[in-house]
Structure formats: C-alpha cells, structure tokens
C-alpha positions in Angstrom: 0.0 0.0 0.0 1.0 3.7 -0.8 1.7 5.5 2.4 1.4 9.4 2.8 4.3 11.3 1.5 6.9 11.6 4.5 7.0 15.0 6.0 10.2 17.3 5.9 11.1 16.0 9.6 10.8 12.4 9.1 14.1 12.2 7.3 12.9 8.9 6.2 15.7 6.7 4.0 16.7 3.3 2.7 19.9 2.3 5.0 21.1 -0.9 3.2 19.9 -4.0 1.3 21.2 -7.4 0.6 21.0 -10.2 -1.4 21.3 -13.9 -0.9 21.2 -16.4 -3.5 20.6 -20.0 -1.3 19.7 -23.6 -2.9 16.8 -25.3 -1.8 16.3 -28.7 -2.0 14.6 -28.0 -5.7 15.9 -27.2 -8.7 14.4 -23.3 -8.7 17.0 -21.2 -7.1 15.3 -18.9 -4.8 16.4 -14.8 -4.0 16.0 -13.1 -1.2 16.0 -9.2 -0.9 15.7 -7.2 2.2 14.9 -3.6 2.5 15.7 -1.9 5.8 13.9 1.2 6.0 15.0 3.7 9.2 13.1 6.3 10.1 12.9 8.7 13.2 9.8 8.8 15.6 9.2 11.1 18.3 8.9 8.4 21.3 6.5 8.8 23.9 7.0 8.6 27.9 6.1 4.7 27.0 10.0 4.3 25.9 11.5 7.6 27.0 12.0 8.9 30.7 9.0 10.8 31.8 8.6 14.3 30.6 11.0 14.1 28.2 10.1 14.2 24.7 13.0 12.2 22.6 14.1 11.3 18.9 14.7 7.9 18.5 15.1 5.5 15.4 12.9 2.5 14.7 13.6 0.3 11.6 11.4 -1.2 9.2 12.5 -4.9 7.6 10.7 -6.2 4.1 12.5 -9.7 3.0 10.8 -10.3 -0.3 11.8 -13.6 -1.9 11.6 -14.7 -6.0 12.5 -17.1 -8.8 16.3 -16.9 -9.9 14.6 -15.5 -13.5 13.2 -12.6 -12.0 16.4 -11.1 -9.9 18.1 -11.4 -12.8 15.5 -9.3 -14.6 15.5 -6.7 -11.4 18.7 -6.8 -9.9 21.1 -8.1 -12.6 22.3 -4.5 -14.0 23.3 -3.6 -9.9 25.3 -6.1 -9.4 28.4 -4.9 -10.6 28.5 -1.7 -7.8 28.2 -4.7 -4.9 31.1 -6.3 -3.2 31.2 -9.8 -1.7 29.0 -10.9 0.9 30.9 -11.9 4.4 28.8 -15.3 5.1 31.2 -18.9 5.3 28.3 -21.0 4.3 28.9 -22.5 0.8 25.3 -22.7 -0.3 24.9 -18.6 0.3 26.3 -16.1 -1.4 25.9 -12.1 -0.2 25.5 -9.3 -2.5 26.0 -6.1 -0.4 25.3 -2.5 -1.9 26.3 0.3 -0.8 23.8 2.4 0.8 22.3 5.7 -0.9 22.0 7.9 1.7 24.7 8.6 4.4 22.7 8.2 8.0 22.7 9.7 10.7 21.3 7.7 13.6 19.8 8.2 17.0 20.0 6.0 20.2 17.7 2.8 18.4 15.9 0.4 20.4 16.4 -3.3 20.1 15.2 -5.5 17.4 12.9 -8.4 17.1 11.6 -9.7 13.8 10.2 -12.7 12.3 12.0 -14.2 9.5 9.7 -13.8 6.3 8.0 -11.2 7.8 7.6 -7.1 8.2 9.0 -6.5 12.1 9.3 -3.2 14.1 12.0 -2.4 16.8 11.3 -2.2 20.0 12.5 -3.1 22.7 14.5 -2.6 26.0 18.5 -1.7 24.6 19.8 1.6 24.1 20.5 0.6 20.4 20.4 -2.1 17.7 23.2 -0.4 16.6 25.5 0.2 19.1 26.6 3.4 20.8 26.8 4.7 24.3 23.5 5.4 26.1 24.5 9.1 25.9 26.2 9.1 22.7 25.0 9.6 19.1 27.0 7.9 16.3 27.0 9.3 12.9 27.8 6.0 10.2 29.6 7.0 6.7 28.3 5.3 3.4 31.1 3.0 3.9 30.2 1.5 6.6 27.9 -1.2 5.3 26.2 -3.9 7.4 24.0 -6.9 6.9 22.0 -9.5 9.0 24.5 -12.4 9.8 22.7 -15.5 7.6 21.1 -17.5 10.5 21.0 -21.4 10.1 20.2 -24.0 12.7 23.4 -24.9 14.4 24.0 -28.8 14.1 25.5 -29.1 17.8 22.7 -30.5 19.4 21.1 -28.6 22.5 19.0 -30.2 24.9 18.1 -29.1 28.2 18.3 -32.8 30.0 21.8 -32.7 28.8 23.3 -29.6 30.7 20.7 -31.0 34.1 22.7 -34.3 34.1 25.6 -32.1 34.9 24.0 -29.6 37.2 23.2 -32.5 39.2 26.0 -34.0 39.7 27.7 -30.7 40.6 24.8 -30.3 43.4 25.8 -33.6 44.6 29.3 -32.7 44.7 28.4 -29.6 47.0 26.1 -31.7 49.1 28.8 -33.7 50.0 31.3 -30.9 50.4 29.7 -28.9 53.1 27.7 -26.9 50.3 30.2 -25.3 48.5 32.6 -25.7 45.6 34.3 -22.7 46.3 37.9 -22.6 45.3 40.7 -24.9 47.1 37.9 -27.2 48.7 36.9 -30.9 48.6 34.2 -30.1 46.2 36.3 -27.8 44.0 38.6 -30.7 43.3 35.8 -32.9 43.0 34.4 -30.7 40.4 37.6 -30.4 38.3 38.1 -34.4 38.6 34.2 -34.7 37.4 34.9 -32.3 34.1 38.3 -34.1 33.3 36.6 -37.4 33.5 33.4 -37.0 31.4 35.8 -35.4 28.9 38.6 -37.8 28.7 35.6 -40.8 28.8 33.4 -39.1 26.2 35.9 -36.9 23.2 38.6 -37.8 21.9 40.1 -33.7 22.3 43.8 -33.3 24.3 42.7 -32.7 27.7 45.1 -30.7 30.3 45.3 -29.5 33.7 47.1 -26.6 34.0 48.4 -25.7 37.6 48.3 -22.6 39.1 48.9 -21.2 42.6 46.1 -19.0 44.4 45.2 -17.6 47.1 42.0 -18.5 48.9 40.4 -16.4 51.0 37.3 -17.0 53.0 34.4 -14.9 55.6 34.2 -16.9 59.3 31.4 -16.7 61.1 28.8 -14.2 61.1 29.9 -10.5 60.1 28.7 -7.5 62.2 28.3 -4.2 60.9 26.8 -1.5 63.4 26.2 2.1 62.8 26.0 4.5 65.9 24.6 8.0 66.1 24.8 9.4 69.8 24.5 5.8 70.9 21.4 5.0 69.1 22.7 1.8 67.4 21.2 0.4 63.8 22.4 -3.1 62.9 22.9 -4.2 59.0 22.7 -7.6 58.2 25.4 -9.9 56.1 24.3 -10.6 52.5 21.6 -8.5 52.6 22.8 -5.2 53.3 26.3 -5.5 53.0 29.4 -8.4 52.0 32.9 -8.6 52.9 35.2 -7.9 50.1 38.0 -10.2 48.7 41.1 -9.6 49.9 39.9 -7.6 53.0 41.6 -8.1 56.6 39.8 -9.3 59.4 38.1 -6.5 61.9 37.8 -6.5 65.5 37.0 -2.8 66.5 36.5 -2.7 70.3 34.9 0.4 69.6 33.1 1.8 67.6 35.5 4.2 65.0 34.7 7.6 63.8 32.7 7.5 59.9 33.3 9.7 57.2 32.1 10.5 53.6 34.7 10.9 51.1 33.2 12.9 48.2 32.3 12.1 44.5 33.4 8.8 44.2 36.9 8.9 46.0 39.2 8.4 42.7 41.8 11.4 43.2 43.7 12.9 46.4 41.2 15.6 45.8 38.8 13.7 46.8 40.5 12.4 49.5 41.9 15.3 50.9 38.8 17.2 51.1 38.0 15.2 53.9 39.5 17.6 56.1 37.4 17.7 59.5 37.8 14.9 60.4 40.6 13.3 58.4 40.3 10.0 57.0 43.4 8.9 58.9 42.2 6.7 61.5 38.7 6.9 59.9 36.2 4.1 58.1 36.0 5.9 55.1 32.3 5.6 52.9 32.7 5.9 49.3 30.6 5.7 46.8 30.6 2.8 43.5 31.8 4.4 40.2 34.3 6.1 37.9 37.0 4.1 38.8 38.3 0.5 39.6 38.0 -0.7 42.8 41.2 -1.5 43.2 42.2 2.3 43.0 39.9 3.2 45.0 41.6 0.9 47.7 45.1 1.9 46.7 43.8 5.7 47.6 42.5 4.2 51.1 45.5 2.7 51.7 47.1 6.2 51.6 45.3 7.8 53.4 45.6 5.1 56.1 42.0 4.4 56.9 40.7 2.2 59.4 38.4 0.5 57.0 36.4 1.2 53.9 32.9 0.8 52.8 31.7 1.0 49.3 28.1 1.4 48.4 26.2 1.1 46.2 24.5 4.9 44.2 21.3 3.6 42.8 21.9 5.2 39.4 22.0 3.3 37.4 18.7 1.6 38.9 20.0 -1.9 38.9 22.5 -0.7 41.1 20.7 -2.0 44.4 21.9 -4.7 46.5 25.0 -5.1 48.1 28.1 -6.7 45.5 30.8 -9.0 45.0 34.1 -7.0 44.6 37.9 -6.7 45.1 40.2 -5.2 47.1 44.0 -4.4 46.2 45.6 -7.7 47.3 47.3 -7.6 50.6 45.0 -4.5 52.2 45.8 -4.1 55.9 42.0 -2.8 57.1 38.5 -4.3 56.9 36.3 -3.4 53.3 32.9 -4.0 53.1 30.2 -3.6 50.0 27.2 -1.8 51.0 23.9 -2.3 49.6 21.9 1.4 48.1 19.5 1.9 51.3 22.9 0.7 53.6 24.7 3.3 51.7 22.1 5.9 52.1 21.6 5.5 55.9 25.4 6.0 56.4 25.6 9.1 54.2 23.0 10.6 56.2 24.2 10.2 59.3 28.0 11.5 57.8 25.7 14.9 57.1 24.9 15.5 60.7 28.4 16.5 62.1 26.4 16.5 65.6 25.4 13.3 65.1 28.8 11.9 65.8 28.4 8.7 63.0 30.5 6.3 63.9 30.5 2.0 63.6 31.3 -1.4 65.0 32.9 -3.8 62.4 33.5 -7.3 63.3 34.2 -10.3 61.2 37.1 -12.9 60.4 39.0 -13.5 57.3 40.7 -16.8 56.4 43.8 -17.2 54.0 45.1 -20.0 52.4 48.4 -19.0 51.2 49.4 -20.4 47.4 47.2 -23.5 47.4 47.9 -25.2 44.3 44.8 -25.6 41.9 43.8 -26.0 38.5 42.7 -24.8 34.9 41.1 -27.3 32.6 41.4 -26.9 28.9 40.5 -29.3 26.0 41.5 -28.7 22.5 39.8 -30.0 19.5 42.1 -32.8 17.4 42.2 -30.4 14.4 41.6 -26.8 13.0 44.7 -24.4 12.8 46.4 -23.7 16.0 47.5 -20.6 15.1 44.0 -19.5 15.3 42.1 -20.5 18.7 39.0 -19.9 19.8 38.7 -20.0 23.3 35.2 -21.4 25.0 35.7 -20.2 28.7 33.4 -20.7 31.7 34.6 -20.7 35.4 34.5 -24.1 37.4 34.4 -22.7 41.3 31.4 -21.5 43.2 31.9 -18.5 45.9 32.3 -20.3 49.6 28.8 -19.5 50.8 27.0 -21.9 48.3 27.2 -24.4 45.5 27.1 -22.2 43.1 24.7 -24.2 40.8 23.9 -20.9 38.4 27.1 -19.2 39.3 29.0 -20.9 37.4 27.7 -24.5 37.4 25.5 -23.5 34.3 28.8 -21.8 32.1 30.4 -25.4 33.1 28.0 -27.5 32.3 27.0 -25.6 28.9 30.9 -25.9 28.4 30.9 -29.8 28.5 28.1 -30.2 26.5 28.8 -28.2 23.7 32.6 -29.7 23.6 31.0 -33.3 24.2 28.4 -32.9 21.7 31.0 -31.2 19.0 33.1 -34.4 19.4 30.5 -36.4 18.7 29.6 -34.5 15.3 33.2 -34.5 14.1 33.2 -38.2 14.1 30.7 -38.2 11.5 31.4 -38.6 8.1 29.0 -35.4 7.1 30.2 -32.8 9.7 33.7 -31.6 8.6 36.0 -30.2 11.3 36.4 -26.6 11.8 39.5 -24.5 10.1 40.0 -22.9 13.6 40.9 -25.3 16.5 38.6 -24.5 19.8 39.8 -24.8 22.8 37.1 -25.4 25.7 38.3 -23.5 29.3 36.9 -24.3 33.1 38.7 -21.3 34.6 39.9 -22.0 38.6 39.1 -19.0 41.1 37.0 -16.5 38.8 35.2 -15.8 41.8 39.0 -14.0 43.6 39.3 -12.1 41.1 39.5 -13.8 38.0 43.0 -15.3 38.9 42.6 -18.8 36.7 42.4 -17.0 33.2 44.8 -13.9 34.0 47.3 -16.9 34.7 46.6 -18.8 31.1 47.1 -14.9 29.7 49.9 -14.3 31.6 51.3 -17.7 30.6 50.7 -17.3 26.9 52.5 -14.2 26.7 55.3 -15.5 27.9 54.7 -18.8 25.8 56.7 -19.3 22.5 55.0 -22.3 21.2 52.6 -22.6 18.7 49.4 -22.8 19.7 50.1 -21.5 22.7 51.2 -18.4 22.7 48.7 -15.2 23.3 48.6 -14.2 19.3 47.3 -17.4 18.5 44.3 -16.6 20.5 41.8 -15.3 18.0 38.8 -14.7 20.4 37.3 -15.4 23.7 33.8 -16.4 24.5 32.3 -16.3 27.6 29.4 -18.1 29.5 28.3 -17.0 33.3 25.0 -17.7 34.9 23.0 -19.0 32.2 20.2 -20.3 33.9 19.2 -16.8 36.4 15.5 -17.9 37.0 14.3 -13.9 36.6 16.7 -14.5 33.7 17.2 -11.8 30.8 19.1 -13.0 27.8 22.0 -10.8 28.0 24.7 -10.4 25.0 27.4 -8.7 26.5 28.2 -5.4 24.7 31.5 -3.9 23.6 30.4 0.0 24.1 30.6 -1.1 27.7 34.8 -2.0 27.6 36.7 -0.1 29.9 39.7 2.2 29.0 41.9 -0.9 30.3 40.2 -3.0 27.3 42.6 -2.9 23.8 41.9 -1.1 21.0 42.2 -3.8 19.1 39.0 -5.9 20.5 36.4 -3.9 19.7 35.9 -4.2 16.2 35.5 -8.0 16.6 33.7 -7.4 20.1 31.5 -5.3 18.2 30.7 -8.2 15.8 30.4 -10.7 18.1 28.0 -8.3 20.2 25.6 -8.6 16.6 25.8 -12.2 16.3 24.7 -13.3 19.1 21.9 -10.4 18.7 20.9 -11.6 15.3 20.8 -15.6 17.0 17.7 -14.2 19.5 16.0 -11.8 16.6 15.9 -15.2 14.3 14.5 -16.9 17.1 12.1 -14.3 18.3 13.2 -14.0 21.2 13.8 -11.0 23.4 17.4 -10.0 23.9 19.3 -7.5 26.4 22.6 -5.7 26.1 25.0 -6.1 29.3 27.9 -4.6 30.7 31.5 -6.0 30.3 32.1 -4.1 34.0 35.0 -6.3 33.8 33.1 -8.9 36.3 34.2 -12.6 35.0 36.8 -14.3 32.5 36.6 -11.9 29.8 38.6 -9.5 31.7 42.4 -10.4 31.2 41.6 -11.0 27.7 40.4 -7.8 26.7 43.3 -6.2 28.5 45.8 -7.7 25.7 43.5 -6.5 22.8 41.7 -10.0 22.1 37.9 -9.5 21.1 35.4 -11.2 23.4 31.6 -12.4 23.5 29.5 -14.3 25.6 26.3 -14.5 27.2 25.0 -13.6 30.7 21.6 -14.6 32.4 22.2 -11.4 35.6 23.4 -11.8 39.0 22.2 -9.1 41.7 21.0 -6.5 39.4 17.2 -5.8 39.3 15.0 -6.6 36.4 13.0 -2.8 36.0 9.8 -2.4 34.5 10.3 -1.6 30.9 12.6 -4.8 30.5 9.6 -7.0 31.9 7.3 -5.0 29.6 9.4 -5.7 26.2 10.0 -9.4 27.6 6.7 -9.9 28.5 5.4 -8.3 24.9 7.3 -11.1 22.9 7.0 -14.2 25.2 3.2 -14.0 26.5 1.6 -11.9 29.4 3.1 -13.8 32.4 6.7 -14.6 31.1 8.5 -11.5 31.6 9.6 -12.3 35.0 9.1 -9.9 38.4 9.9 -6.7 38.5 12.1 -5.2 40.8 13.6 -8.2 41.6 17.3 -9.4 41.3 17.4 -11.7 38.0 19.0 -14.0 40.3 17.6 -13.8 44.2 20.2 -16.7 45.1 23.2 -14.9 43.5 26.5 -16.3 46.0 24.2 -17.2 48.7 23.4 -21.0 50.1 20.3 -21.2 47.8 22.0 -20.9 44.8 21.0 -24.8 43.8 19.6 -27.1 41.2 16.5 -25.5 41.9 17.6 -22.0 41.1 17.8 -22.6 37.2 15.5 -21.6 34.9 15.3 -24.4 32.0 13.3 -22.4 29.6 16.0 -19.7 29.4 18.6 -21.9 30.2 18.1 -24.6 27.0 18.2 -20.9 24.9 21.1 -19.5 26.2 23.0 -22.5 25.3 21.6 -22.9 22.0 22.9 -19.2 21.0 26.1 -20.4 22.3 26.2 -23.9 19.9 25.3 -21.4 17.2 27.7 -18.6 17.7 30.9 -21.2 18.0 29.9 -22.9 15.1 29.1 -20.2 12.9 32.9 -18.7 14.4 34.3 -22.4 14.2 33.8 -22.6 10.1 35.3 -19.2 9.3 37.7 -19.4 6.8 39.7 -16.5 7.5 38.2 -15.5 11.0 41.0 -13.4 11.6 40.2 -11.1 9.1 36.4 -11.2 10.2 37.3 -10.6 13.4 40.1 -7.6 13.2 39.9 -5.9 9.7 37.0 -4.2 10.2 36.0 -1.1 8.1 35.7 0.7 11.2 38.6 -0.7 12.8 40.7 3.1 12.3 37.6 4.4 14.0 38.1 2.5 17.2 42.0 2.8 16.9 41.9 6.6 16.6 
C-alpha cells in the first residue's frame, strides 16, 4: 500500500539491502531481498524517561523472496557496484550495496523480527546499533552492514543434557559442606568430574594446567553496626552488606569515627577534602563508580583508613543490593560492600556533624596461602592452531554456596557443547572446523579472576605454537545461564573499559551482533550487558583479544520496561518480576539445582552452539574478526 508522502522531519531513508542467492532442495533457485527502512519517531513517555520528549530511530525490515529468472530481470544491471558478501556457508552467497543515503542515527531500540516477515524495533536496549547510552553515532556510506545468515546450528542442545551435569555438581556440593568454592573438597571434586566425562566421552587433548592461588574465606557471622549518639542500627550480612576479597579481618572494640569521602573517591582531591575529620584513623564511605575498585583501595590505603565501605549509588537503577568485589591484594584494614539503602543510611548520618556517626565492624578473614589448583582446557584434534577460539566458563562457586547458576551452568554448557562437538566430528557429514577450539573451566574466577589472567599471563610468555597469546583469535564467555528472573543478555562492547585494547572492539562489536541476530531469528527478546569487567573476559580484553558471551544477571534488578518488552514477545506472564534481582540466590546457600531456569537456560546455550559454530567454520576468522571497516575508527 501507498503510504502518505513523508514530511520534511521524518528524514525517512533506505539504509542498506542485501541479497542472498541459497539452494533449496529444488531445482528453482530462490532470491532473497531485504529492505531496511530507518526512520525517526518522536517516542513517547512509553520508551522515553517521563517528561522528556526524545528522537529515536525504529527500523522497518521487508524480506521479499523470487524465482532466480526474476532477480536477474531486477537486480542483474546492480550487481556490478556490490562487493562480496561476508557469510562462510557455501550454499549462500551475499551481494551487499552500498547504501544511498549517508545516515545519521539516534540512540535505536532493540530488534525483534520474524523471518519472512515485516518486524518493528522495539525493545529494551539503548540501540540495535550500538553506541553509548548518551552518545550519538553518525555512520559514513562505507560503513555497510547486513544480518548475519542464520541457520540452525548442528551441535545439538538439549536441556536434560546440561541437568545431568547440574546434578552431579549439586551432589558434589552436598557432599562438600555446600560449597565448591575454590581450594575445597568439592572444587577438586568438580575439576576431577569435568576431566573425566571429557577424557571418557571426546577424543580432544585434555590438560590440567596448575596454578597457585590464594583463597580467602568470611568466618562466622559479620557484624556491621552504625552508631549515632549511641542510638545503634544493625545491618545484616548478605543482605545489606558483604565482605570484600582480599579484606583483613576487623575487631573494633569500639566503635570508629565515619566519614564521607566525596564524588566517588578516585583522586587525592577527593580524599583530601575530607579535612574535619581526616580519614586517617577513619572508616571511610565511598561511593561505587568512575574508577576500579582496586584504586579506589590503593587511595584508602594512603590515606591510612581504618576500614572502607563501598556502596552502592542507585543510578544506574539496577545498582541495588549489596556486591561481590575486590580489594588491592594484601590491604591491611576491613572493606565492606554496602547495599543502596545501607549506603544511604550512612551518608545521612555523615551529614549530621552533631550526630557523631561512627560503627562497629566485626568479622574474620581466612587465608590459604598459594594453594595449588587447576585450569582445565580441551582442545579439538584439528583446526589451525594458530587460530584459537577460546570457549571459557569458570569451574568454582563462591564459599557461601554451590554455586549451581554461578557458574555450574557456564560449566556445564561448556561440556556439552565440547561433548556434543566431538560427537559431530566423528561423523562422516560434519567436517571439522579450520580454527581449532579450545574449551576452558577457569579455577578462582570468583578471587578475582585469577585462573584465566594466569593462562594470559602464561601465553604471553609462551613461545610455542598454539600457545602463545597471538594465537588466540577470540574469547567467549558463558556465566549464569540459567538466572530464574533470567534476561538473555549479550554482553556489549560499548561497555569496555579504558583498560580494554583497541584492538577488541571491532571483533567485540561483531560478536555483540551475532549473538543479537541468533535471538532476533529466534524471536526471542534479547538484552545488552555490561562487560564491568566482572568474570573471565577480563584479562583477555586487557591484551586487545575481542570477546563475547552471554550472561543470564546476578544481583542486578529486572526494571519495568525490560519485563514489559520481555513480556510483549514471550506472552503476558513470562516477563519475569519486577524489581527483583534476575538472580535472588546470587552467591548465597540457595544458589542450587533449583535456582535454574530451563526455559531460558536450553536458549542461552543454543545461542552459544550457534555462535561457536558459525565462528568455528570461518575461513579466515582473523580477518572477520580484526579488519573491520571501522577498525581506524576504534583505533583513533
């Protein structure tokens, strides 16, 4: 149907079409074109804060398919100004054509569509085509793009697969005192479990790769107290506050002066503005952001406080409940995370010079010095050495629970997708992969990481092929899977810290759309998440290396508009509860069997089978990964 001319403000364009030419299984070839229309709306309070009156972009998408005779007849005299497409598969070929219209484009909203069919955007993200919340991002003519060609992956997902494993890692914390925290019984048990199914079920070169760590554990039952003129309020362990790695032990037998250290206590300007009283001798309260928290603990350090409490802003809303984090390594006072309303009731009383804040911090810390543990890698028999991908999920719970979600799902998505590869490369109609993949159960992800900063810090130092860090193409990563207020979350590369190498993001960035363009084919919701530099991905970045992966939430709250859009697409009922962390059981004692959601569980691993396969069969994934037409953008 005609539509009314556009007015002057709409600015409506074409952005880009494609072609594919794919074989059925008749003897008519059949064409595919897709139009992608982009226009801009003005969004009401529905999708935009509340009294603020936005531009945004929404897309429009028309796949129209024909008889081989008639492309030719339409499309024939065009082809000569296209380039080749960038899809592996040998029954597809891509004709990409330039765009005719530079664009300019707004924040966009995410995008769900149904093969075959015409599909609006909507949705919860800040953009289908990445930038930073508070960023615009103007794209040249040259920068074309192109829905990834989406077939079923062959690796075979089933959820009764990845429960088989859950289970037996719930029975290993059963008999473990409820934990498979790092350096215990049911650690080991856990490593010996993954290296048997493994060795008994593919025929890949398994290894245990020893490292030493650290392990530190909470005794007991932490006490924080906050006093104002002796009127005493008492905050509660794991709900309003945790101890942070690294942290010493505290036994005040007093309570000890509080004070507020302003902004977000990153500089010695922050620091020395705390003047009257000083923070020497002082439990400094600092808020969560613009910096690491490890410099935020060097600062403390300086300024020789008597112990430091981090809490938690609000902004963004998510930011809530109380957090898993770091200290620097070695720190000689007690540091505490603080949840939002914790955080709040201590600032207040700070504001009240009269009031005379003070608190009472008392807990125990247990080290084990340089306990001997391991990494677990398996590497596939063939596909080029020199160009890895890495599969990574960590193997160790936190002490406090089993950690069935956190991380027993990344293992146990890990093992089936290396078992059930193996199995397909001993057919005679799956061919193996040009790129070898090497499948990683990381030791002590929850101390910071330290199991895959050792295989980095290894393979820089390495001079053997295979491996050495260059021959490390690309990391994926797979935490909490199964978070039963779940949200499917791609992580997203506009999120990298400065720490993060220039060199990742262009691949990141791809990666970021793949997975994307898995859950739009599936019609399923999808949700962009942070890479706040909170699991495996971490040391890789650092060194340049592009990473993905996929993350079902921890602590964070699901907010309204995300239940909305979730809810929208998967039926009234099935967006989850608002308000509520997407996992409740995140590092506690409840974090078991019965924490996982299947439904989003089965998915999440299915856009994983997909995404390594699709990355497995590249040719020349090096080049799809790093020479980007926008990699001078990132660099510069």
């Amino acid at each position: 149907r005609k539509r009314q001319a556009p007015s002057q403000t709409e600015k409506q364009f074409i952005r880009y079409y494609y072609v594919t030419k794919a074989a059925n299984n008749s003897e008519i070839l059949q064409m595919t074109v897709e139009f992608r229309l982009v226009f801009s709306i003005d969004c009401l309070t529905l999708i935009c804060q509340t009294g603020i009156l936005q531009t945004v972009t929404t897309q429009l998408l028309i796949r129209i398919r024909f008889e081989e005779s008639l492309f030719i007849t339409f499309f024939a005299p065009a082809m000569s100004s296209g380039g080749n497409g960038g899809s592996s598969n040998n029954n597809l070929t891509t004709l990409q054509i330039p765009p005719t219209t530079t664009v300019s484009s707004q924040p966009q909203s995410s995008t769900w569509s149904k093969p075959g069919d015409v599909s609006f955007t909507q949705g919860i993200s800040n953009s289908s085509e990445p930038t930073k919340p508070s960023e615009t991002k103007t794209e040249s003519t040259s920068s074309v793009q192109s829905f990834t060609s989406l077939f079923p992956s062959k690796i075979s997902i089933q959820i009764d697969q990845m429960l088989n494993h859950l289970q037996e890692f719930q029975n290993i914390a059963d008999a473990s005192g409820g934990t498979r925290a790092t350096g215990t019984q049911g650690f080991n048990a856990t490593l010996d479990y993954i290296t048997t199914y493994l060795t008994q079920n593919t025929n890949f070169k398994v290894d245990k790769r020893f490292l030493k760590v650290n392990a530190f554990r909470v005794l007991g039952s932490p006490k924080l107290i906050l006093f104002i003129n002796n009127a005493q309020t008492n905050f509660i362990y794991g709900f309003h506050f945790y101890a942070m790695t690294h942290s010493s032990s505290a036994n005040f037998s007093s309570p000890v002066r509080l004070i507020k250290v302003p902004n977000f206590g990153c500089s010695d300007a922050d620091w020395l503005a705390v003047s009257s009283p000083p923070a020497n001798g002082s439990v400094a309260l600092v808020q969560r952001g613009n910096c690491t928290f490890e410099e935020k603990s060097l600062l403390a350090t300086k300024y020789n406080v008597a112990g430091l409490l981090l809490y938690n802003g609000g902004t963004p809303p998510d930011r809530l409940e109380p957090f898993q984090a770091a200290v620097s390594e070695n720190s000689i006072y007690p540091a505490l995370t603080l949840s939002y309303q914790a955080g709040m009731t201590l600032v207040k009383a700070t504001s009240n010079p009269s009031a005379n804040a003070s608190v009472l911090i008392n807990f125990d810390v247990q080290y084990q010095s340089l306990i001997g543990v391991n990494n677990i890698c398996a590497d596939t028999p063939g596909g080029n050495p020199k160009t890895t991908i890495i599969i990574g999920s960590h193997s160790d719970s936190v002490q406090e629970g089993p950690g069935i979600n956190d991380n027993g799902s990344g293992s146990a998505a890990n093992l089936v997708l290396a078992v059930n590869l193996a199995r397909l490369f001993r057919t005679s109609e799956y061919k193996e992969y040009p790129n070898r993949v090497r499948f990683c159960w990381w030791a002590a992800e929850e101390g910071k990481e330290v199991g895959s900063k050792d295989y980095v810090k290894k393979a820089k130092n390495s001079t053997i092929i295979g491996e050495r860090l260059q021959d490390v193409l690309v990391n994926l990563n797979f935490d909490m899977l199964g978070s039963p207020n779940y949200k499917f979350g791609i992580y997203d590369y506009r999120t990298t810290t400065y720490t993060t190498g220039a060199s990742a993001l262009p691949g990141s960035k791809r990666l970021s759309e793949l997975f994307r363009d898995w859950f739009i084919n599936q019609e399923l919701p999808w949700s962009w998440t942070d890479l706040d530099a909170r699991s495996d991905y971490v040391p890789f970045l650092a060194e340049g290396i592009a990473v993905g992966g996929l993350f079902g939430g921890a602590e964070r709250q699901k907010t309204k508009d995300e239940h909305d859009c979730y809810a929208e697409v998967l039926g009234q009922g099935q967006g989850g509860i608002v308000h509520t962390s997407y996992d409740p059981c995140y590092h506690q004692a409840c974090d078991t069997i019965e924490n996982i959601n299947t439904f989003a569980y089965q998915r999440m691993v299915q856009a994983a089978a997909y995404t390594l396969e699709y990355l497995g069969k590249q040719k020349d994934l090096k080049t799809w990964l790093y020479s980007s037409p926008q990699t001078k953008e990132f660099e510069s």
